[in-house]
C-alpha positions as CSV (number, residue, x, y, z in Angstrom):
1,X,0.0,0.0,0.0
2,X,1.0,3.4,-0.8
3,X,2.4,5.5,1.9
4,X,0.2,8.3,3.1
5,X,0.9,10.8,5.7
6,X,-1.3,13.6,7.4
7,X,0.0,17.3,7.6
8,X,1.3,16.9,10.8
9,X,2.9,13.3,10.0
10,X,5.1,14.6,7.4
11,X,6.0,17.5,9.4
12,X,7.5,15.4,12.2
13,X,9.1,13.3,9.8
14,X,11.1,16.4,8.0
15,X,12.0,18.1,11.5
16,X,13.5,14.3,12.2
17,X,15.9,15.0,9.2
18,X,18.8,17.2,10.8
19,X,19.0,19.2,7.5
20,X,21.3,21.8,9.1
21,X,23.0,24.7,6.5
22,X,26.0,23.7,5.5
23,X,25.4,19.6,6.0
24,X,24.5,17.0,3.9
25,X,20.9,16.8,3.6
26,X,20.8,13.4,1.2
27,X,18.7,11.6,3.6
28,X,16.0,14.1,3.4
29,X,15.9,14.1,-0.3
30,X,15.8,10.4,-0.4
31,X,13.2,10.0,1.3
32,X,10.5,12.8,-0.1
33,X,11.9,11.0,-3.4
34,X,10.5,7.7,-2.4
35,X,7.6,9.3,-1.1
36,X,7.2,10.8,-4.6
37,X,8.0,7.9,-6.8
38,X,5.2,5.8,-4.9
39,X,2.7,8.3,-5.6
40,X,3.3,7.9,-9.5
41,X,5.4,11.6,-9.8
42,X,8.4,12.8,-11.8
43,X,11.2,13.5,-9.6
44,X,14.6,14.4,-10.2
45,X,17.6,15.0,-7.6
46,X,20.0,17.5,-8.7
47,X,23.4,17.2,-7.1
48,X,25.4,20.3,-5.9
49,X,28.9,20.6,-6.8
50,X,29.6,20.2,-2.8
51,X,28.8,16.3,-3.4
52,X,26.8,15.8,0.0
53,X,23.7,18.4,-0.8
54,X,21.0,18.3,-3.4
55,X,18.2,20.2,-4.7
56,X,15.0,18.2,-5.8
57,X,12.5,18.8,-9.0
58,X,9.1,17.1,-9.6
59,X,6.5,17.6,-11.7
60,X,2.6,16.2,-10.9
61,X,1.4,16.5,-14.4
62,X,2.5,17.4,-18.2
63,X,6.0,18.9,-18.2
64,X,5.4,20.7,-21.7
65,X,3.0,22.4,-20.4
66,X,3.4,26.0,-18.5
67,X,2.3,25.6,-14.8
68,X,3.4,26.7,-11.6
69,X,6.7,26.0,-8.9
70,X,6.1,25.3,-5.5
71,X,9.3,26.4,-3.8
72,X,10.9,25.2,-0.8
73,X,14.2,25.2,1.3
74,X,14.7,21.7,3.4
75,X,18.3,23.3,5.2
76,X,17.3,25.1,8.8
77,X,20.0,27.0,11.5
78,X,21.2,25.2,14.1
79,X,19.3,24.5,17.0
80,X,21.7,24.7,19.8
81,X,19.9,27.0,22.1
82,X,19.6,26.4,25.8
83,X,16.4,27.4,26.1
84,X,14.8,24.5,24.1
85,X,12.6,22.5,26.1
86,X,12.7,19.2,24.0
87,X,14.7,17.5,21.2
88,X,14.6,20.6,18.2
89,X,14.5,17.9,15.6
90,X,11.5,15.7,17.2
91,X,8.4,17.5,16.5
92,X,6.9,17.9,19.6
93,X,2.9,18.9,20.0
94,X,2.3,21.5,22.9
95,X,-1.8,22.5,22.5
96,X,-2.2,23.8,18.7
97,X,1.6,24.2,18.4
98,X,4.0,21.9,17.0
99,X,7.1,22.6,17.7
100,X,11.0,21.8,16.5
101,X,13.5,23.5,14.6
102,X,12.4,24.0,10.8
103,X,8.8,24.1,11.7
104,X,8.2,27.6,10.6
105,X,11.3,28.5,8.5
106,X,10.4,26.4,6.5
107,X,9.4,22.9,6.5
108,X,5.7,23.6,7.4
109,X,5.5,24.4,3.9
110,X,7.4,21.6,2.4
111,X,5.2,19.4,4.3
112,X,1.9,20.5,3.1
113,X,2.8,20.9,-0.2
114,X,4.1,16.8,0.2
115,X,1.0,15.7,2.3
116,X,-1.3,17.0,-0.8
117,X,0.4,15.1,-3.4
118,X,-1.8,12.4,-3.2
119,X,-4.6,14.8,-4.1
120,X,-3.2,16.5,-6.4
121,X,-2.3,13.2,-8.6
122,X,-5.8,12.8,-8.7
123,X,-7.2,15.7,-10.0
124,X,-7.0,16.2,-14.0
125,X,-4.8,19.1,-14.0
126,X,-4.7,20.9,-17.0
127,X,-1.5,23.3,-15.9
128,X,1.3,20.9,-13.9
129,X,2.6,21.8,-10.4
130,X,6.2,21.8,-9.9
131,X,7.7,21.1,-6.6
132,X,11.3,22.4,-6.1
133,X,13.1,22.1,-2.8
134,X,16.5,23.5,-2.5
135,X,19.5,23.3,-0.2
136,X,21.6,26.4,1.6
137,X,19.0,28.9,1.7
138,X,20.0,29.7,5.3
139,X,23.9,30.2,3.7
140,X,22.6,33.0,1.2
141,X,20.8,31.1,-1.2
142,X,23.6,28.7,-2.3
143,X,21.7,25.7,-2.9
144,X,19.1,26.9,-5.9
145,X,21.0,28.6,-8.8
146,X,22.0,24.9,-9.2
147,X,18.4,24.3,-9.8
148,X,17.1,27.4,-11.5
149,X,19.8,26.6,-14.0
150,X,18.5,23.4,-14.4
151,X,15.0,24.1,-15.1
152,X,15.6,24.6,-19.1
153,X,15.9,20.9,-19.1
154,X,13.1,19.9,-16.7
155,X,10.1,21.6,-17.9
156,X,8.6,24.4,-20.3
157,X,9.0,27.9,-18.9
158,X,7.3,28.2,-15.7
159,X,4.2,30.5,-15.6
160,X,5.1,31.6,-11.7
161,X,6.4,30.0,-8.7
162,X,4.8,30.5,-4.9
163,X,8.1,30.8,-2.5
164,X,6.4,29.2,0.5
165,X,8.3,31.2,3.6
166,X,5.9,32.2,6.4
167,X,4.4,35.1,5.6
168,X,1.0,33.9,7.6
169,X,-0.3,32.9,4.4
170,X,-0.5,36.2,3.1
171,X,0.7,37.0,-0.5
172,X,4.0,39.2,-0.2
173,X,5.0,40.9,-3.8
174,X,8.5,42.3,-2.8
175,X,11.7,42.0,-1.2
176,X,14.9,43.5,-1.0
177,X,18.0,42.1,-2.4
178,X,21.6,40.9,-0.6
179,X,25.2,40.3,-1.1
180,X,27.6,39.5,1.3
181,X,31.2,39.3,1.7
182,X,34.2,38.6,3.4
183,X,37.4,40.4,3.9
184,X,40.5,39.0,5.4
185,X,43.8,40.6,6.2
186,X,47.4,39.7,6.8
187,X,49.9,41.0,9.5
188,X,53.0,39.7,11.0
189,X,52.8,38.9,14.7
190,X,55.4,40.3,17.2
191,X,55.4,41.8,20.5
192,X,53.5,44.9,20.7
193,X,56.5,47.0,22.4
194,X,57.9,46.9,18.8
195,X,55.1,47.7,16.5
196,X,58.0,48.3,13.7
197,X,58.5,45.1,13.9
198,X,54.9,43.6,13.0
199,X,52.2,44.5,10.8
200,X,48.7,45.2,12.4
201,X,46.4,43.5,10.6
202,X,43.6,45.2,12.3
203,X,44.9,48.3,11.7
204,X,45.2,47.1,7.7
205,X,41.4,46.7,7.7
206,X,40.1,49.9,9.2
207,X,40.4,52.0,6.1
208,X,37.9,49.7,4.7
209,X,36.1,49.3,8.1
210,X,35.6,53.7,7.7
211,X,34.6,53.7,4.3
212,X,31.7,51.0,4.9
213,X,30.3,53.0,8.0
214,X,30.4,56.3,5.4
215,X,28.7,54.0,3.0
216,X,25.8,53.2,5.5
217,X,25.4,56.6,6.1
218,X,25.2,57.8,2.5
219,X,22.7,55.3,1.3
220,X,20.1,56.7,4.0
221,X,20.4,59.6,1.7
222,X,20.0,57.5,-1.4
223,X,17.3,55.9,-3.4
224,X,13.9,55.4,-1.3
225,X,11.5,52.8,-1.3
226,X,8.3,53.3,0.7
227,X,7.3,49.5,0.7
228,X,10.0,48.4,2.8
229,X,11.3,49.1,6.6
230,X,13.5,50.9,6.0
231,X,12.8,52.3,2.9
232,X,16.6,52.6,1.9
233,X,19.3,50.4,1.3
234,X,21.1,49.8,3.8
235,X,24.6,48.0,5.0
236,X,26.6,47.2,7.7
237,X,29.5,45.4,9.3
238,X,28.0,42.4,10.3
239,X,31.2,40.6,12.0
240,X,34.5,41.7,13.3
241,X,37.8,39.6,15.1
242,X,41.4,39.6,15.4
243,X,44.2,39.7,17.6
244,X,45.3,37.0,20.2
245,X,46.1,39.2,23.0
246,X,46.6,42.7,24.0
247,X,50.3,42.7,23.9
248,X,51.1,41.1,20.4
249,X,50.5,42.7,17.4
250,X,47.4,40.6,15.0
251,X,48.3,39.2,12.4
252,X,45.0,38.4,11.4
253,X,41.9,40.3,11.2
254,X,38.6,39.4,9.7
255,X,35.1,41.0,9.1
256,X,31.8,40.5,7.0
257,X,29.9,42.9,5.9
258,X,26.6,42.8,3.9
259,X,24.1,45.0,1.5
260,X,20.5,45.0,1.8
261,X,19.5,46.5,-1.5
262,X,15.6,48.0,-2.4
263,X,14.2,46.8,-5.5
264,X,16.5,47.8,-8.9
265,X,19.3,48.5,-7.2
266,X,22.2,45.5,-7.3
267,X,23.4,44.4,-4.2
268,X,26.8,43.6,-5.5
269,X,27.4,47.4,-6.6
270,X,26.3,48.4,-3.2
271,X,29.6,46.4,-2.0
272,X,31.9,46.3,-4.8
273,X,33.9,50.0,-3.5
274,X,34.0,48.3,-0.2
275,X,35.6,45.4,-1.8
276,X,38.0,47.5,-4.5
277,X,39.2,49.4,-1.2
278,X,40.8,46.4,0.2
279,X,44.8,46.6,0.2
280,X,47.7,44.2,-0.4
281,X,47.4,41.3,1.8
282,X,43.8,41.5,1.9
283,X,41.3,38.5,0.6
284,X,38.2,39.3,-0.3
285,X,35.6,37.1,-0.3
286,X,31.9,36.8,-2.2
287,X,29.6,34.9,0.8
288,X,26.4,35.3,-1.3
289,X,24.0,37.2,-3.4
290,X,20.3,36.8,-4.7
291,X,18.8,39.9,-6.3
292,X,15.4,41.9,-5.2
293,X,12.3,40.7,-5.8
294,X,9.4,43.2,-7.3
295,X,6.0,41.3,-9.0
296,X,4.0,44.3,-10.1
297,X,0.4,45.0,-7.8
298,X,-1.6,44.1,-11.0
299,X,0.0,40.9,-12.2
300,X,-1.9,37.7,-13.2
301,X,0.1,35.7,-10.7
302,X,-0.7,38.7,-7.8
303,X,-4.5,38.1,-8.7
304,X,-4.1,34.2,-8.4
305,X,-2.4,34.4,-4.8
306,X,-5.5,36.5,-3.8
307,X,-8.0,34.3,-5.4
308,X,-6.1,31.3,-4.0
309,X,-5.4,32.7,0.2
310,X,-8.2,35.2,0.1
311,X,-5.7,37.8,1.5
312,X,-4.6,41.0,-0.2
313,X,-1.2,41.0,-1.3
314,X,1.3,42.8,1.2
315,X,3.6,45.2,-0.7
316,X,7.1,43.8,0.7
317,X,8.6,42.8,3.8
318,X,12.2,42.9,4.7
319,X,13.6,39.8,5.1
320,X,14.7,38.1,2.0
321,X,14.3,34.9,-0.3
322,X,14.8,32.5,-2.9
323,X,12.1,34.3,-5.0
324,X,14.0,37.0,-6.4
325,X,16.5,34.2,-8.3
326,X,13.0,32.6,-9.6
327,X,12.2,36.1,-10.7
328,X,15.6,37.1,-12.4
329,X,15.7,33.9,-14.2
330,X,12.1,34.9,-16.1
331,X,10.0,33.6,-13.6
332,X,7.4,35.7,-12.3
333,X,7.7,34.7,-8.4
334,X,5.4,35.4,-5.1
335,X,6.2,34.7,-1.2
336,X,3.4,32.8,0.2
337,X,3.4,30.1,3.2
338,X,2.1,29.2,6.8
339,X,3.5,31.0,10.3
340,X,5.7,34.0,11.4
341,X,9.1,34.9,10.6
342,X,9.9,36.1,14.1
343,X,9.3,32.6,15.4
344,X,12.7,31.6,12.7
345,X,15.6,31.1,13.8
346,X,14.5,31.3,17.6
347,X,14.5,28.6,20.3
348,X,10.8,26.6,20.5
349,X,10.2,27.7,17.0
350,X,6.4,26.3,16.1
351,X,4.0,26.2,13.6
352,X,0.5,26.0,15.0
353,X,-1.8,23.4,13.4
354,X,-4.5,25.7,11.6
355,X,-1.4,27.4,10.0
356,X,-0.6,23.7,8.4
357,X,-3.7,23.0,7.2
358,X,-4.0,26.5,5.6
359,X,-1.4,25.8,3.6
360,X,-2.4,23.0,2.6
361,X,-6.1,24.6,1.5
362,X,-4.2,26.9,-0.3
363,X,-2.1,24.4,-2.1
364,X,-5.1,21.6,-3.3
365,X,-6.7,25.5,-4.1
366,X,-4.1,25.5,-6.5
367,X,-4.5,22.2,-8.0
368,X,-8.1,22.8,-8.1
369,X,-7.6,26.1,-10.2
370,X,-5.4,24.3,-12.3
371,X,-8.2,21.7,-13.1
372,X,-11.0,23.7,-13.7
């Protein structure tokens, strides 16, 4: 007999998978491909070029044919907290909440959209559904370029794709855009009564250091965008260390530092005179980048979410996501899924059960649509 699991089964069983960013998450993948092989669907797994990770396609339906992604990360943050109260990767029910790491952020999603298959499969769809789940999200969006430059291959041009992050299951239309970097310098190490000696590598970075702080300050006086909080572009210095000890001179110093960029304006460029500024001796380092995300008010696929959730779209929010790749890669792209961001990346992170089972209306509303 076919396996079939209720919305709350298949949560528990990908919170079991300790699909942390950065770690191999094969096991995962195997089994949602199982699960979807059994159930009659398409299913690719797409190996990253870090050999242990993979991103997974599958279609439920015809692949010629123009339909719609369903997009989700399966990587979470680590859970290493004190002030969980139970295993983070047993799903654990306290009253309507179900709680453990990934819950929200955002394998509540990933589990409706899987606990639906089987009723999707059995409607007549005229448009297919595409379910994508990716890997490194939490890193930057590593994991689904791999993917997005796969699709060519997989399917005919997608006619949108519904980024399932928790947005309480209310359409979201923008985002801002990020890049990230790294910059590392080298000194020489010596006792610090002889500074003439050595070479400060913390004093090597601070000319960049000064010109990122002026570059915060500037952009508040740049381009505005009224959607989003704030409604500039913004950067900062994220991370800073060096030295060993008071009294000998560093002879390494590192920081990170990243751009949060409004809609039409590149993150990278936001950067890049940071990065130029950086002297002999100095690495510098690209962590990530994934682009804005703008779908205009008055698109079909804007309409659709409503029609689908009920909800009027929300202009943007601030956080960011896997849907601005979709979008730069011609793919008109939405954020749509069950909970709250503020419950991600925090200790007891839940998903309460009506928020599961909303998503999952909201997905067989989909299918439904698509059959009519």
């Amino acid at each position: 007999m076919t396996a079939r699991y209720s919305p709350e089964e298949m949560l528990a069983r990908l919170v079991g998978f300790e699909t942390v960013v950065g770690r191999s998450n094969t096991g995962l993948m195997d089994f949602v491909g199982d699960f979807l092989k059994a159930h009659g669907v398409s299913c690719q797994l797409l190996t990253g070029p870090e050999g242990d990770r993979c991103n997974l396609f599958a279609t439920i339906g015809d692949a010629g044919l123009p339909g719609y992604i369903l997009s989700g990360h399966v990587d979470v943050v680590p859970a290493g907290e004190p002030e969980w109260r139970g295993d983070p990767f047993h799903l654990r029910r306290e009253g309507e909440r179900l709680i453990g790491r990934g819950a929200c952020d955002m394998k509540g999603f990933v589990a409706a959209v899987l606990a639906m298959v089987p009723g999707l499969v059995a409607l007549p769809l005229k448009s297919p559904i595409h379910i994508a789940l990716s890997y490194d999200e939490e890193a930057g969006c590593r994991g689904v370029p791999h993917l997005i430059a796969a699709l060519p291959s997989l399917c005919t041009a997608p006619a949108g794709c519904i980024v399932g992050e928790p947005t309480g299951l209310v359409p979201v239309l923008a985002h801002k855009g990020k890049a990230a970097l790294r910059l590392v310098a080298h000194g020489r190490s010596g006792h610090s009564s002889r500074p003439d000696l050595g070479v400060n590598a913390i004093h090597a970075l601070l000319p960049v250091l000064e010109a990122a702080a002026a570059q915060a300050r500037e952009l508040e006086r740049g381009p505005q965008d009224d959607r989003f909080e704030p409604p500039w572009s913004s950067l900062q210095i994220g991370t800073l260390s060096g030295g060993q000890a008071l009294n000998i001179i560093p002879d390494r110093a590192e920081a990170q530092i990243e751009a949060r960029a409004i809609a039409g304006v590149e993150p990278r460029d936001l950067l890049a005179p940071i990065a130029a500024m950086a002297g002999e001796g100095t690495e510098v380092e690209w962590l990530s980048s994934y682009p804005a995300l703008a779908l205009e008010p008055g698109h079909p696929l804007a309409s659709l979410m409503q029609e689908l959730t009920g909800r009027s779209p929300l202009d943007a929010v601030s956080f960011g996501t896997e849907a601005g790749l979709f979008q730069a890669a011609g793919i008109a792209s939405v954020i749509c899924g069950p909970g709250d961001i503020a419950r991600a990346h925090r200790p007891e992170e839940y998903l309460t059960r009506d928020e599961l089972h909303g998503a999952c209306e909201m997905v067989l509303a989909l299918g439904r649509k698509l059959a009519a």
